[in-house]
C-alpha positions as CSV (number, residue, x, y, z in Angstrom):
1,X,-28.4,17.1,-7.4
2,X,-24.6,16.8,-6.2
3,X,-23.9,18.5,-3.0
4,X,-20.0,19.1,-3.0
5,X,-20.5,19.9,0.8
6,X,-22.7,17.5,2.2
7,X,-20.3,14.7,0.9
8,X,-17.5,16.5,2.2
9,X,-19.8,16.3,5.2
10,X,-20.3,13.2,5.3
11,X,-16.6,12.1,4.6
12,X,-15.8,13.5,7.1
13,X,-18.1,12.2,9.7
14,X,-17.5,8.6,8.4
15,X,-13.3,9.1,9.0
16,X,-14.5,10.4,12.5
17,X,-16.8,7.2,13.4
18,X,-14.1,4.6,12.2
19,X,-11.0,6.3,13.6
20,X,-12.9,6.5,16.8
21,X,-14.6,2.5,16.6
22,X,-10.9,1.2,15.6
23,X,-8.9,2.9,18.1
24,X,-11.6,1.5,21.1
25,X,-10.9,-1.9,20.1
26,X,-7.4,-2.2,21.9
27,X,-9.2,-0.4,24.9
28,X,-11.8,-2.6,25.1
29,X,-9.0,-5.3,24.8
30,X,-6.9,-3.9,27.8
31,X,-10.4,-3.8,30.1
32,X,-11.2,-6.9,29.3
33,X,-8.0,-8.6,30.1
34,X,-8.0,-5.9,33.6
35,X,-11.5,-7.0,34.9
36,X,-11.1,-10.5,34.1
37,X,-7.2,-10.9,35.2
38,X,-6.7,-12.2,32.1
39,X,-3.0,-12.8,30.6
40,X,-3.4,-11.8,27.0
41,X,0.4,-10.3,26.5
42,X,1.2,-14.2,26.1
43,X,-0.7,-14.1,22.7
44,X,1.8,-10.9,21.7
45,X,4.2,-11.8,18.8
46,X,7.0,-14.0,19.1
47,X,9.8,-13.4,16.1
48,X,10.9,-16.2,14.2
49,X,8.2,-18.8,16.0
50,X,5.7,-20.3,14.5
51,X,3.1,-20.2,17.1
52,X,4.2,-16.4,17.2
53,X,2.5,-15.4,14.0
54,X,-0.5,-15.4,15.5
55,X,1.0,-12.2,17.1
56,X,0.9,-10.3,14.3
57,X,-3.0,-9.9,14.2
58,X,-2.7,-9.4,18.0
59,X,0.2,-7.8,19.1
60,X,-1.6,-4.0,18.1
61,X,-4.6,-4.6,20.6
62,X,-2.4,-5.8,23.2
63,X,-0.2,-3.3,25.4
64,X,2.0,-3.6,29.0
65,X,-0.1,-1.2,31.0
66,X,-2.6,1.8,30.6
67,X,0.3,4.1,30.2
68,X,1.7,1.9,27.6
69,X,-2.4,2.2,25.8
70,X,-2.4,5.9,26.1
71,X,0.5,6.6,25.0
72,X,-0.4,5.2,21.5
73,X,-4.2,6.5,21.5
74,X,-4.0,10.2,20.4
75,X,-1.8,8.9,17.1
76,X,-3.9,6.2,16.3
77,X,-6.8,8.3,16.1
78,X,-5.8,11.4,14.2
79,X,-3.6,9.2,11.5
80,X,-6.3,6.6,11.1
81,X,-8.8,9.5,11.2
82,X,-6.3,10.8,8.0
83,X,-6.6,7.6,6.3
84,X,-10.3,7.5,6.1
85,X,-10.9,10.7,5.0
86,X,-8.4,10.9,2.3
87,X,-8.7,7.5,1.1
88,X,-11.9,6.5,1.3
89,X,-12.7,3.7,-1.4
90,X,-9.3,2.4,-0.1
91,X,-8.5,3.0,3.3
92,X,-9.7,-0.7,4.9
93,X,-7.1,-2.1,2.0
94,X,-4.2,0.3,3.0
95,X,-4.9,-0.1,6.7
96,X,-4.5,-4.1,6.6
97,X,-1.5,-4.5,4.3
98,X,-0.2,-2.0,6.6
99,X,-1.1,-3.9,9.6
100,X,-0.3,-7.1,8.4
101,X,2.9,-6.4,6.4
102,X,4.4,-4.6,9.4
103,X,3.5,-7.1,11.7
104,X,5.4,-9.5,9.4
105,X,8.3,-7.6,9.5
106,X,8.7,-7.3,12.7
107,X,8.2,-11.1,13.4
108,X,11.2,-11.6,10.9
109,X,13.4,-9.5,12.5
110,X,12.5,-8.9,16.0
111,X,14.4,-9.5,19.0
112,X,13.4,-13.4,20.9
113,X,10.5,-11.6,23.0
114,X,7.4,-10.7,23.4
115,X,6.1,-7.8,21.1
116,X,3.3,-6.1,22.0
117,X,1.1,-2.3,21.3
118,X,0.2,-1.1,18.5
119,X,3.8,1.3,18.2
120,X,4.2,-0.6,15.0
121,X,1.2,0.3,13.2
122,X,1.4,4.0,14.1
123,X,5.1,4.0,13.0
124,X,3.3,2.8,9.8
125,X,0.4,5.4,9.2
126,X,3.1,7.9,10.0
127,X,6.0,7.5,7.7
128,X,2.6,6.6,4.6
129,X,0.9,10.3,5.6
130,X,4.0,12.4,5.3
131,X,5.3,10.4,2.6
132,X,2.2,10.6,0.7
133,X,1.9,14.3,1.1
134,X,5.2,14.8,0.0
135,X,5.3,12.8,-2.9
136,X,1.4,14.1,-4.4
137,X,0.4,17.3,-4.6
138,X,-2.5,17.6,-3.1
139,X,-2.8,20.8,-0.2
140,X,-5.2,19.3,2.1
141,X,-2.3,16.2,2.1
142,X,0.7,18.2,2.3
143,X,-0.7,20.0,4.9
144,X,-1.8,16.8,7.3
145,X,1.9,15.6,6.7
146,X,3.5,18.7,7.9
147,X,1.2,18.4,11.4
148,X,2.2,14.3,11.1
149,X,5.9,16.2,10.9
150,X,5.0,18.5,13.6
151,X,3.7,16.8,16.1
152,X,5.5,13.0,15.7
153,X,8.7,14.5,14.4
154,X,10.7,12.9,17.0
155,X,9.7,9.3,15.9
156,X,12.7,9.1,14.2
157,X,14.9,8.3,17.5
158,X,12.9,5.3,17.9
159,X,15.1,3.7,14.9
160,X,18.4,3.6,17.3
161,X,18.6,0.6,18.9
162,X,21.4,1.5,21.0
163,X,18.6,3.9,22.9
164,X,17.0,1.0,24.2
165,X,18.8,-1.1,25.3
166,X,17.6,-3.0,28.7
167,X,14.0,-1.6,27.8
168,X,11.0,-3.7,26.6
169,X,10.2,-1.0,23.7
170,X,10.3,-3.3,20.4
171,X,12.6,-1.0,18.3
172,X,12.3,-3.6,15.5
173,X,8.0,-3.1,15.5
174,X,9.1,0.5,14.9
175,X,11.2,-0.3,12.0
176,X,9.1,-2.5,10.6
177,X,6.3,-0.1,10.3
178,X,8.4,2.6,8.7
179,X,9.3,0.8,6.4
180,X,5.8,-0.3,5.7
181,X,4.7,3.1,5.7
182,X,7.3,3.9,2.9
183,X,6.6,1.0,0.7
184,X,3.2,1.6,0.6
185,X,3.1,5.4,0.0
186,X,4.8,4.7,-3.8
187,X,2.4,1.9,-4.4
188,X,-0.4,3.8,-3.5
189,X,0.9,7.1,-4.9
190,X,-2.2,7.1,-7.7
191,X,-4.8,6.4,-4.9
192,X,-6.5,8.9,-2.9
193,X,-7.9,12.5,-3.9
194,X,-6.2,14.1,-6.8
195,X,-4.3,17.2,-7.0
196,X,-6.0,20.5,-7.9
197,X,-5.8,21.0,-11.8
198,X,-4.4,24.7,-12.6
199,X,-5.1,26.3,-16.3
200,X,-2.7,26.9,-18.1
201,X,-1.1,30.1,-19.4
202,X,-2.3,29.1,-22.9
203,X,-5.6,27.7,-21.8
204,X,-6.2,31.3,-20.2
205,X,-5.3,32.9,-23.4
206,X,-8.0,31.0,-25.6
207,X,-10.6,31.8,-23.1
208,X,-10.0,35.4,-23.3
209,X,-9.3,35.7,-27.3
210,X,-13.0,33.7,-27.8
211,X,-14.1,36.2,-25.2
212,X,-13.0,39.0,-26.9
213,X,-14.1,37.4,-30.5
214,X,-17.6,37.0,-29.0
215,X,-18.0,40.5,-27.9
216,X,-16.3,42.2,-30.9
217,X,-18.8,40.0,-32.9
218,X,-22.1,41.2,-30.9
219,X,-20.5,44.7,-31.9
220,X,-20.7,44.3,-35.3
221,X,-24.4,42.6,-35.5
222,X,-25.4,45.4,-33.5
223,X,-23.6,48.3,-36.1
224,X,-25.5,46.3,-39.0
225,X,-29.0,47.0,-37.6
């Protein structure tokens, strides 16, 4: 027999267990290269090179510092944490073309440096959520947008370049995932759980006219005898 709740449970603990395994990885990264004094940040993405492309499958697991990691942590695991558990069938396809295709990006239009962290990719989840959740109608959605809204609202100065100027912050990787995030929210706009179906005025109507037809026909039999 369908449990409606126990699947809900169990989406649910399924969004938890990934959003928690994927955001470890670039931890277990930045140890790694810390207890072994290793120098990964030279595998980061290098725009317009070819032997840079390599960066944009690495350049989210790699970051400056532990400040630089944590920083990025608490987003990556509530929006990734969002993606499973609305997405479900989909949300390993969504999360690579938004990985890769934002990584792309910013390889064609980033600055000649080193880009590393995984800014981009949470600039990505970001701008899909809230745009999903505006464009469907779907509570549960809308809602997780407006905390997306709430609580990484100020995002949107990290499109000026003007503000960093002299700093290593990859304005471009920000960009780049934005517009990821945007492009993907339309082409995915029929994915994902569907919005609550309302009756209708008219539907309502019928229901209570065969209601009444029943009744007033019971009455009848019941004169007869």
């Amino acid at each position: 027999m369908y449990d409606k709740t126990d699947n809900e449970k169990k989406d649910l603990r399924y969004a938890i267990i990934y959003s928690v395994l994927l955001t470890a990885l670039p931890w277990i990264v930045q140890i790694i290269s810390v207890v072994f004094s290793l120098r990964l940040k030279q595998y980061g993405l290098h725009p317009l090179e070819l032997k840079g492309l390599i960066g944009v499958f690495t350049m989210p697991f790699l970051h400056a510092d532990w400040a630089h990691l944590i920083s990025n942590t608490p987003a990556m695991l509530l929006l990734i944490f969002g993606l499973f558990l609305f997405y479900k069938r989909d949300a390993w396809r969504i999360l690579f073309y938004l990985y890769v295709i934002s990584g792309f990006l910013t390889w064609l239009m980033g600055r000649s440096s080193t880009h590393i962290g995984a800014s981009g990719l949470v600039y990505a989840l970001a701008a899909f959520h809230f745009l999903s959740g505006v464009i469907k109608k779907v509570p549960r959605q809308r809602a997780f947008a407006l905390l997306v809204a709430f609580l990484y609202g100020g995002f949107i100065w990290a499109f000026f370049p003007t503000l960093y100027q002299g700093t290593s912050i990859s304005w471009e990787g920000h960009l780049s995932g934005l517009l990821t995030g945007v492009i993907l929210a339309f082409y995915f706009r029929r994915e994902g759980p569907e919005p609550p179906v309302y009756p209708s005025l008219e539907e309502s109507d019928e229901e209570i006219n065969e209601e009444e037809s029943y009744w007033n026909s019971s009455a009848e039999e019941e004169e007869r005898q």
